[in-house]
C-alpha positions as a Markdown table, in Angstrom:
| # | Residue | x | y | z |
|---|---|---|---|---|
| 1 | Unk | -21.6 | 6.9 | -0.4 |
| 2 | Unk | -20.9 | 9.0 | 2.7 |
| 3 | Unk | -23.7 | 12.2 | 3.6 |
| 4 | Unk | -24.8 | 14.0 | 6.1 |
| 5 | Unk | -27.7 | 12.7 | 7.9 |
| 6 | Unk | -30.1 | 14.2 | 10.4 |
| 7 | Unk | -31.8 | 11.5 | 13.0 |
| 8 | Unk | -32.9 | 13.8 | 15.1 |
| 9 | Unk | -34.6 | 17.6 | 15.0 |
| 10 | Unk | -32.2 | 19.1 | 18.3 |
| 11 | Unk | -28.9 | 17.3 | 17.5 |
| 12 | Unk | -26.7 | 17.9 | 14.1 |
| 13 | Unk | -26.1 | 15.9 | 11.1 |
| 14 | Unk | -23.6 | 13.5 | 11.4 |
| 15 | Unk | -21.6 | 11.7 | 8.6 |
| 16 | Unk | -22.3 | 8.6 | 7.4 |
| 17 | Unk | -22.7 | 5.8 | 5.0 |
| 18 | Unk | -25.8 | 5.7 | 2.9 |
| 19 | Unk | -27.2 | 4.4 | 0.1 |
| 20 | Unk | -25.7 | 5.3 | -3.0 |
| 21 | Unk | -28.1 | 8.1 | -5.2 |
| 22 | Unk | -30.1 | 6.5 | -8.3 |
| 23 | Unk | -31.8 | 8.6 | -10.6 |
| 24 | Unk | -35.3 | 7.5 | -11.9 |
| 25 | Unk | -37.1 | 9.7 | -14.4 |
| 26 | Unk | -35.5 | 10.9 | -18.0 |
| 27 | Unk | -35.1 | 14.3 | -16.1 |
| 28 | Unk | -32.9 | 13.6 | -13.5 |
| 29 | Unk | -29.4 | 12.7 | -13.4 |
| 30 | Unk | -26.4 | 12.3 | -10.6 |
| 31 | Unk | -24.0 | 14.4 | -9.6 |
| 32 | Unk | -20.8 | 14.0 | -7.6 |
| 33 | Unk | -21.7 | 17.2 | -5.5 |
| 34 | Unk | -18.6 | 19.3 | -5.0 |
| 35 | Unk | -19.9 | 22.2 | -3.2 |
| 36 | Unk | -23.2 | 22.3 | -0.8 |
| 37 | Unk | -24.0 | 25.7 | 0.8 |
| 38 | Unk | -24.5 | 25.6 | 4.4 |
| 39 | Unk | -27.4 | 28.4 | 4.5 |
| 40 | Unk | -29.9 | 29.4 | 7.8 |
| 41 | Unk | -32.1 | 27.9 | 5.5 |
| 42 | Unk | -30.5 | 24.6 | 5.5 |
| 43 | Unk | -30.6 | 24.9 | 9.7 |
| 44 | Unk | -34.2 | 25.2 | 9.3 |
| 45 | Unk | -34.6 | 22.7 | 7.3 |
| 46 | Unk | -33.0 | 19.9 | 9.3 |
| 47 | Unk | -34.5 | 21.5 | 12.9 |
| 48 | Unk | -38.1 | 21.1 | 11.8 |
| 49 | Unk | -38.6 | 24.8 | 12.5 |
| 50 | Unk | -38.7 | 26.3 | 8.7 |
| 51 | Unk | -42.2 | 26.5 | 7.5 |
| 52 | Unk | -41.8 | 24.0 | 4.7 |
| 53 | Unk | -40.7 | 21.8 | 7.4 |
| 54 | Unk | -42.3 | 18.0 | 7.5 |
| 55 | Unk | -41.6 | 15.5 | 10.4 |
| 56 | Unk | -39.6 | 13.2 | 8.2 |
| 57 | Unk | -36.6 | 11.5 | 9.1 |
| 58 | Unk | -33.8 | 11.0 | 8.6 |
| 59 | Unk | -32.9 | 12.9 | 6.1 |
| 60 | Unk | -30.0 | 14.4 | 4.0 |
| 61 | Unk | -30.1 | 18.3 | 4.6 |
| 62 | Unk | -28.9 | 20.6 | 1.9 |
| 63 | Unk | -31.2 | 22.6 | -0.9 |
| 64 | Unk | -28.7 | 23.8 | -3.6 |
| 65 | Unk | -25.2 | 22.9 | -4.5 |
| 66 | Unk | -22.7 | 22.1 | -7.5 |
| 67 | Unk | -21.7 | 19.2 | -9.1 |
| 68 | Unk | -20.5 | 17.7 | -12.2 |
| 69 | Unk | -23.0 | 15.6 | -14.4 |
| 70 | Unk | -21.7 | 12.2 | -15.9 |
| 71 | Unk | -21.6 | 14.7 | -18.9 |
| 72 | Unk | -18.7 | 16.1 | -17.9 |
| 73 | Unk | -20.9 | 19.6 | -17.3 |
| 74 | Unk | -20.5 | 21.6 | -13.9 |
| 75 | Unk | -24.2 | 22.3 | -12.9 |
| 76 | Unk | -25.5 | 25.0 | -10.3 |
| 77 | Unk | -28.8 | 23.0 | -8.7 |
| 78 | Unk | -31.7 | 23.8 | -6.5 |
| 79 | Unk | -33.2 | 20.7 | -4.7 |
| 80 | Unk | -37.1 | 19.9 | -3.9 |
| 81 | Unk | -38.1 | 19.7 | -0.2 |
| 82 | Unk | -37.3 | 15.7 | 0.1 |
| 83 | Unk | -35.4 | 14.1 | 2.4 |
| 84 | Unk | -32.5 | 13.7 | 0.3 |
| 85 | Unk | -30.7 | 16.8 | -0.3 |
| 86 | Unk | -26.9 | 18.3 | -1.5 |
| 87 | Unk | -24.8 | 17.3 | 1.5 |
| 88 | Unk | -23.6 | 14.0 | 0.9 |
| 89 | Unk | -20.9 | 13.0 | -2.1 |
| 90 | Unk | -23.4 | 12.3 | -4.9 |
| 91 | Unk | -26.8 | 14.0 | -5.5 |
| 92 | Unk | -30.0 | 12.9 | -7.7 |
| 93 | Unk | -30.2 | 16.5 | -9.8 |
| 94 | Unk | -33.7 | 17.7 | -12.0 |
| 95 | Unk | -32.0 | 19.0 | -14.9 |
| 96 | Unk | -34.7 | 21.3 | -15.5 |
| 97 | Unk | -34.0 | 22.7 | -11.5 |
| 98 | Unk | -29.9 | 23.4 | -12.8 |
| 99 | Unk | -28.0 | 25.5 | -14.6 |
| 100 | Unk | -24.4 | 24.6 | -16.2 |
| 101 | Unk | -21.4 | 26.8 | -15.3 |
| 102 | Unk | -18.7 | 27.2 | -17.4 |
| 103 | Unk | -15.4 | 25.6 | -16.8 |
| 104 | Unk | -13.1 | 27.1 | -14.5 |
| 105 | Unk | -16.1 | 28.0 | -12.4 |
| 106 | Unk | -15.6 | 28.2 | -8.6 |
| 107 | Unk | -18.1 | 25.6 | -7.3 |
| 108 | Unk | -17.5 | 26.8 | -3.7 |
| 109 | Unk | -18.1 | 30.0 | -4.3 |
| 110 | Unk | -21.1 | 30.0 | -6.3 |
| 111 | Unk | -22.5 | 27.9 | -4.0 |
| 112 | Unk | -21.6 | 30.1 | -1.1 |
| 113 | Unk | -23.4 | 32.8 | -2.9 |
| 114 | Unk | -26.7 | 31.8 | -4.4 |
| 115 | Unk | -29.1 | 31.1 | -1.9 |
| 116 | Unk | -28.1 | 34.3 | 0.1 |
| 117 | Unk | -28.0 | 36.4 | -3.2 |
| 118 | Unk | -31.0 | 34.8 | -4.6 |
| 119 | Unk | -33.5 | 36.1 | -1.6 |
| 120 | Unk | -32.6 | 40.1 | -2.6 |
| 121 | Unk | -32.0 | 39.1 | -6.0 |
| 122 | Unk | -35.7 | 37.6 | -6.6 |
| 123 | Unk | -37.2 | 40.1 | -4.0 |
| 124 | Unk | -36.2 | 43.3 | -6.0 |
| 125 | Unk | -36.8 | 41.5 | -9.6 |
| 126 | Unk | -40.5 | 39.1 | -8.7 |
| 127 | Unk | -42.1 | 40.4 | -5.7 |
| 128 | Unk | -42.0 | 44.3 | -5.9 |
| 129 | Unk | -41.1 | 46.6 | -8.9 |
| 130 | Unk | -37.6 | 48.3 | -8.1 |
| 131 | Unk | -37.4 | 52.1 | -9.1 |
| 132 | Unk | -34.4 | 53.1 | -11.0 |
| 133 | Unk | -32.6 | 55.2 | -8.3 |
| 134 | Unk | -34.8 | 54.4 | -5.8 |
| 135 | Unk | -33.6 | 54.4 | -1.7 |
| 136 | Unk | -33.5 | 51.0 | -0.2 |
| 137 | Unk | -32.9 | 49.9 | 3.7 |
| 138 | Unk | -31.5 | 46.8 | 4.2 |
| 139 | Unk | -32.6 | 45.3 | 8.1 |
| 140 | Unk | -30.2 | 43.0 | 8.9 |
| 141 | Unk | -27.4 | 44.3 | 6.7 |
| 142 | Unk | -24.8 | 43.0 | 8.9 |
| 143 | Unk | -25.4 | 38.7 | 8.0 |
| 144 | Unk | -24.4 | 37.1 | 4.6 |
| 145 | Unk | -27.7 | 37.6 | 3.3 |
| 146 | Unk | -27.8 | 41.1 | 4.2 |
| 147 | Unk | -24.7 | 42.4 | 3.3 |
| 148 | Unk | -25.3 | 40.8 | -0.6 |
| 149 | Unk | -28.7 | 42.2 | -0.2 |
| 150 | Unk | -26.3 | 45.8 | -0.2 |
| 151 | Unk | -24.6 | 44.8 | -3.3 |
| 152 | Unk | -27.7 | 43.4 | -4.8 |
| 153 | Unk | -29.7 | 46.3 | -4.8 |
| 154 | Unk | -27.3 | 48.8 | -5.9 |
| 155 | Unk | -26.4 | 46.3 | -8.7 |
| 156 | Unk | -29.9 | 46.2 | -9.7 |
| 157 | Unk | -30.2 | 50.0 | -10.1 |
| 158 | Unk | -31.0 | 51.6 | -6.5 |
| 159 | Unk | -29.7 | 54.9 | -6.2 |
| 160 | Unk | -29.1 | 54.8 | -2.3 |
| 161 | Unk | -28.7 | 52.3 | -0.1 |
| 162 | Unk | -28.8 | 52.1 | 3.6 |
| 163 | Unk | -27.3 | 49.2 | 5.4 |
| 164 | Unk | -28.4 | 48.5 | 9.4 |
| 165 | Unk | -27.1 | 46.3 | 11.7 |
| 166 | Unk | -25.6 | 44.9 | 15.1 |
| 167 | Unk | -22.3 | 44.4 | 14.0 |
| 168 | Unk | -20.2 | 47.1 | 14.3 |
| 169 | Unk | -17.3 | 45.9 | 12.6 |
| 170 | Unk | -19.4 | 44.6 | 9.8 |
| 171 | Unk | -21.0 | 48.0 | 9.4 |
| 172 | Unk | -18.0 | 49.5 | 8.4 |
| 173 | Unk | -17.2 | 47.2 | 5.8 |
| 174 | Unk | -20.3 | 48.0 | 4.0 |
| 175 | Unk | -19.4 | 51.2 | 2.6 |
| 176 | Unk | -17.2 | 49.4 | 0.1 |
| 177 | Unk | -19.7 | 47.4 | -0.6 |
| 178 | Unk | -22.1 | 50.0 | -2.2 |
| 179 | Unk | -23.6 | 51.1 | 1.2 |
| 180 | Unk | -24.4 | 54.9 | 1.4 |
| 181 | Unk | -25.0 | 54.8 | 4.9 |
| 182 | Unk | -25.3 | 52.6 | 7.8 |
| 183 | Unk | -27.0 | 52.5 | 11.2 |
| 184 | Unk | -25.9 | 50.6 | 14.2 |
| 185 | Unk | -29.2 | 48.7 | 15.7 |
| 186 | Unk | -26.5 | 47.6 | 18.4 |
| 187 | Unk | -27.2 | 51.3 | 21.1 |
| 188 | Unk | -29.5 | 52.5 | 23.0 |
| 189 | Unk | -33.0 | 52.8 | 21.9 |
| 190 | Unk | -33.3 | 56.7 | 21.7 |
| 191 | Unk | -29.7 | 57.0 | 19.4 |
| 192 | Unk | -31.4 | 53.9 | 16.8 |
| 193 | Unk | -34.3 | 55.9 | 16.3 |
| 194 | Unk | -32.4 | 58.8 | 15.9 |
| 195 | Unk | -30.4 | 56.9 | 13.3 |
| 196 | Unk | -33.0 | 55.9 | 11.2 |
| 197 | Unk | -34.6 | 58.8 | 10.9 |
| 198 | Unk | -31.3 | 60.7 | 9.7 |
| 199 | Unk | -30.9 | 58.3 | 7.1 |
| 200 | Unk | -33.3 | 55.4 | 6.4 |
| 201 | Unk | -37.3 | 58.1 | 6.7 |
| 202 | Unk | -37.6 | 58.4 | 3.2 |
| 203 | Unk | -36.7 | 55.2 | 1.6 |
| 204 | Unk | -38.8 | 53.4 | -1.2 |
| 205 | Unk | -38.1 | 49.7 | -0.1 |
| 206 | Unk | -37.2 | 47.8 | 3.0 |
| 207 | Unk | -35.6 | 44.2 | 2.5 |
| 208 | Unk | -36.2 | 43.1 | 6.1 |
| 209 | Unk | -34.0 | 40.0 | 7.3 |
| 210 | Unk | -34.4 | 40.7 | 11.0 |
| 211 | Unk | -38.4 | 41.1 | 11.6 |
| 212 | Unk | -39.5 | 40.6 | 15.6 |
| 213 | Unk | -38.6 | 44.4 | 17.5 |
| 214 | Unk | -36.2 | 45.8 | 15.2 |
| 215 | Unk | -38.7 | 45.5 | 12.5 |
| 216 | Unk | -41.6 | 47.1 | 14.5 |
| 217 | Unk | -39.1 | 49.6 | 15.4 |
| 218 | Unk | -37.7 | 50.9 | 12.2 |
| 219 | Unk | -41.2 | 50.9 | 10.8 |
| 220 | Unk | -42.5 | 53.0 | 13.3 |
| 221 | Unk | -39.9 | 55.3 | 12.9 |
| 222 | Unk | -39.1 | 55.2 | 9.1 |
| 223 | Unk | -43.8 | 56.2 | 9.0 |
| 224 | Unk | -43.4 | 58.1 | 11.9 |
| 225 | Unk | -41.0 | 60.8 | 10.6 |
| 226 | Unk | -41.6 | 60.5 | 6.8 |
| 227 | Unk | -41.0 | 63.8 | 5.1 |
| 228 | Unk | -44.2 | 63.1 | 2.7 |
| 229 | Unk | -46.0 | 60.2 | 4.2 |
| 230 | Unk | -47.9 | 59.6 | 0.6 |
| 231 | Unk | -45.1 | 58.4 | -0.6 |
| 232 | Unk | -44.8 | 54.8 | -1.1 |
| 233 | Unk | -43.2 | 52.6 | 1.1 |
| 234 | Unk | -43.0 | 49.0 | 0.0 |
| 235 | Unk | -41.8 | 46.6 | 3.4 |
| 236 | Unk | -40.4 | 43.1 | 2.1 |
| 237 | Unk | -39.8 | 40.3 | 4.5 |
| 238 | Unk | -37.4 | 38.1 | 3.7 |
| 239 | Unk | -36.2 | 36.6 | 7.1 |
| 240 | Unk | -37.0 | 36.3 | 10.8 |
| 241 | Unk | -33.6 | 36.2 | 12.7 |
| 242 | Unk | -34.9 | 38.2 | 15.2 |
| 243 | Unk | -38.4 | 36.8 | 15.9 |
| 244 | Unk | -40.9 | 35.2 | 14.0 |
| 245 | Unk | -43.8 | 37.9 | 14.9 |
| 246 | Unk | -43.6 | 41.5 | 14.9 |
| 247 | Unk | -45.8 | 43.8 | 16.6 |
| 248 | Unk | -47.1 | 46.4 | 14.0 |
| 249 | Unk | -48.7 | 49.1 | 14.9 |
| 250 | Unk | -52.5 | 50.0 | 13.6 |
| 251 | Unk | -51.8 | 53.1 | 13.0 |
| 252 | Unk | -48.7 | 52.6 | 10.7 |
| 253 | Unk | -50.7 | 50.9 | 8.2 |
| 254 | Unk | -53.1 | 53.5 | 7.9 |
| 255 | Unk | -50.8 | 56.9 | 8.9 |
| 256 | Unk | -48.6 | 56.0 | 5.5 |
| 257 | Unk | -48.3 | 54.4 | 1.7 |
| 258 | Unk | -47.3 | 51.5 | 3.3 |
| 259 | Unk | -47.4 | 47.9 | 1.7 |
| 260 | Unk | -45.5 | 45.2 | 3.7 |
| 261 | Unk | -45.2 | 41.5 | 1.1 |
| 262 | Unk | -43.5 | 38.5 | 1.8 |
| 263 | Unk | -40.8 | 36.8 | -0.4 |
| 264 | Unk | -39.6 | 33.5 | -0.2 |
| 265 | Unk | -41.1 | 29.8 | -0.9 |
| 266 | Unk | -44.6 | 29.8 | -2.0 |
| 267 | Unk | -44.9 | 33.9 | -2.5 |
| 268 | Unk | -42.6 | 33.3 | -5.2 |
| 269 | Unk | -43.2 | 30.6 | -7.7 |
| 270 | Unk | -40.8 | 27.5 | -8.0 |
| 271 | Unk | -40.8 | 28.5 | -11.8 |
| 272 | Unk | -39.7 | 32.3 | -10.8 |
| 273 | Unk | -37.1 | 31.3 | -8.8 |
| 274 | Unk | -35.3 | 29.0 | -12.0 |
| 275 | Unk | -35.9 | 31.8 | -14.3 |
| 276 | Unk | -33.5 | 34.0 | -12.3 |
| 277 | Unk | -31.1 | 31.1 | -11.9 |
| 278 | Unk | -29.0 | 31.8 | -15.1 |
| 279 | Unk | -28.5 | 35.9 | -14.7 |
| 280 | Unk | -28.0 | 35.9 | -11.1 |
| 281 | Unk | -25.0 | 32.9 | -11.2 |
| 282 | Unk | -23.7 | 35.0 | -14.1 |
| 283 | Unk | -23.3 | 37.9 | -12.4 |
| 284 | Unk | -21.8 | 35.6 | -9.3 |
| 285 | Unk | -19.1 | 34.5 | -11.8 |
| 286 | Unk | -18.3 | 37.8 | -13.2 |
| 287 | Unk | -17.6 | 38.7 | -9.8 |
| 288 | Unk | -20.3 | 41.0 | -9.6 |
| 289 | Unk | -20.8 | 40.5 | -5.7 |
| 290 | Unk | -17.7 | 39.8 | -2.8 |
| 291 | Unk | -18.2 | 36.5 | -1.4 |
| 292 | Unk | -17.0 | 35.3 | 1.5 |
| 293 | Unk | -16.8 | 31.3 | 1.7 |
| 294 | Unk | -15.5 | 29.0 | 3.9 |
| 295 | Unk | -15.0 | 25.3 | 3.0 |
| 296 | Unk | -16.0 | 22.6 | 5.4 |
| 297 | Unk | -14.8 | 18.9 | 4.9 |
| 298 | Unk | -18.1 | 16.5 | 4.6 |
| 299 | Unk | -17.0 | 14.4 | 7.4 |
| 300 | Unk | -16.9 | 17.5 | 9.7 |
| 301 | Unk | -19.9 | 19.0 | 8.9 |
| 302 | Unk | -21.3 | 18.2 | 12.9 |
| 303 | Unk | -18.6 | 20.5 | 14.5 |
| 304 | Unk | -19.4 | 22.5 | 10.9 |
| 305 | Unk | -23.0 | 22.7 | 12.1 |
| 306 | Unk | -22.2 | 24.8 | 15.5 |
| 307 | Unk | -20.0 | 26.8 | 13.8 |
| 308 | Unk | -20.3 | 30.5 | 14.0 |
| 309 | Unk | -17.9 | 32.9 | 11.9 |
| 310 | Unk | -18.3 | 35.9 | 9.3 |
| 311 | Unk | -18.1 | 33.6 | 5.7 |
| 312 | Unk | -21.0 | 31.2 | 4.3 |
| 313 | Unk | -19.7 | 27.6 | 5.1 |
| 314 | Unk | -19.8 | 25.3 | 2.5 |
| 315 | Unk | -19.4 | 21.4 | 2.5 |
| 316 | Unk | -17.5 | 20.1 | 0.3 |
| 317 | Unk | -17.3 | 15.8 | 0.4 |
């Protein structure tokens, strides 16, 4: 069977032959994959750099997809961290790590849309208790991730909702998403600050995406200029696209309600994560969320890999 196949941490996948998938315990069964998200995650994954990262190659990137069981059933999947993953034309699927779709199901699109969904989705639902009507920030609101982290969280009951980010054409798309306001993190640093404080100083929850400066900015201001600092303020970090450390101030932690979690592999439990699976691809279906999704052939998934663009790719063999 062709698949994408990393050899080598700093270059792309390339496709290739391999050898064909084979399941081996009563649980598992294979899938002709018709849909593999191409996620930051799935970058990370195949440069060595995410923190789940092992040294083994080569390997077959790719952590989720759709395909269709010898059953006949369309299955949503999530894949362990092995070497072989959802890019390649036929996949060895953990029933028990799936979810079947009905018929007539989009495989491109749900599989453009979970992984990015999923890391608002979980953070609101496991890691922190979301107030109905309470105000969120989204950092980073301008990627994928971000800008269904704005639909997410008014979805799941936020009252306001304050999307920031670079993008300047992005940030006026939000609105019609569900964002109340937005802040441009793009100007000068006296106008951001400025920004956030106008509209972002009293929110309940941050879903941080960016970390590195902005994050040490925007907390400093949103403690800073509070209107009751004994208010809570629950920080979660979700990503790092603008620097893996973040220099918080002393004082911020102590000048404020302030409690900063992580979410993501090992703060939330592998069993957490396929509990959500079911509601949160229902809601994908339904339409709940706008999805932007870009299908990639398998055999061009190298050029795929460099590929910039405002949808989530998705390989499809």
């Amino acid at each position: 069977m062709r698949a994408a196949v990393v050899t080598s941490f700093d270059q792309p996948p390339t496709c290739r032959d391999v050898p064909d998938a084979v399941a081996r315990t009563a649980d598992q069964v294979v899938v002709d994959v018709l849909a593999a998200g191409l996620h930051p995650r799935v970058r990370s994954q195949a440069d060595g750099s995410h923190y789940t990262s092992t040294d083994q190659l080569p390997r077959v990137p790719g952590i989720d997809g759709v395909g269709r069981g010898p059953d006949g059933a369309l299955r949503y999947f999530v894949m362990p961290d092995a070497v072989d993953g959802s890019m390649a034309e036929r996949a060895v699927v953990d029933l028990r790590a799936s979810v079947v779709l009905p018929d007539g199901t989009d495989p491109v699109r749900v599989a453009a849309a979970m992984n990015p969904a999923m890391s608002a989705w979980v953070a609101l639902r496991r890691r922190i208790d979301l107030r109905p009507g309470a105000a969120v920030l989204v950092l980073g609101a301008t990627g994928n991730a971000g800008r269904l982290a704005v639909q997410v969280a008014k979805h799941l009951g936020a009252g306001r909702v304050v999307g920031a980010g670079r993008r300047a054409d992005r940030l006026a798309d939000l609105p019609g998403l569900g964002a109340d306001a937005v802040v441009p993190l793009g100007g000068g640093a006296p106008e951001v600050v400025r920004r956030l404080s106008a509209e972002a100083r009293d929110v309940d929850v941050v879903l941080d995406y960016l970390w590195g400066q902005p994050a040490a900015d925007a907390l400093t201001t949103i403690v800073t200029d509070r209107t009751d600092r004994g208010t809570p303020l629950t920080w979660v970090q979700i990503g790092a696209v603008a620097g893996a450390t973040s220099a918080i101030p002393s004082a911020a932690l102590r000048a404020a309600r302030l409690q900063i979690v992580g979410s993501g592999q090992g703060s939330v439990p592998t069993g957490d994560y396929l509990a959500e699976l079911p509601e949160l691809a229902g809601e994908i279906m339904r339409g709940s969320f706008r999805v932007d999704a870009v299908p990639v052939p398998l055999a061009e998934v190298a050029r795929a890999w460099g590929a910039g663009g405002d949808g989530r790719l998705v390989i499809v063999p």
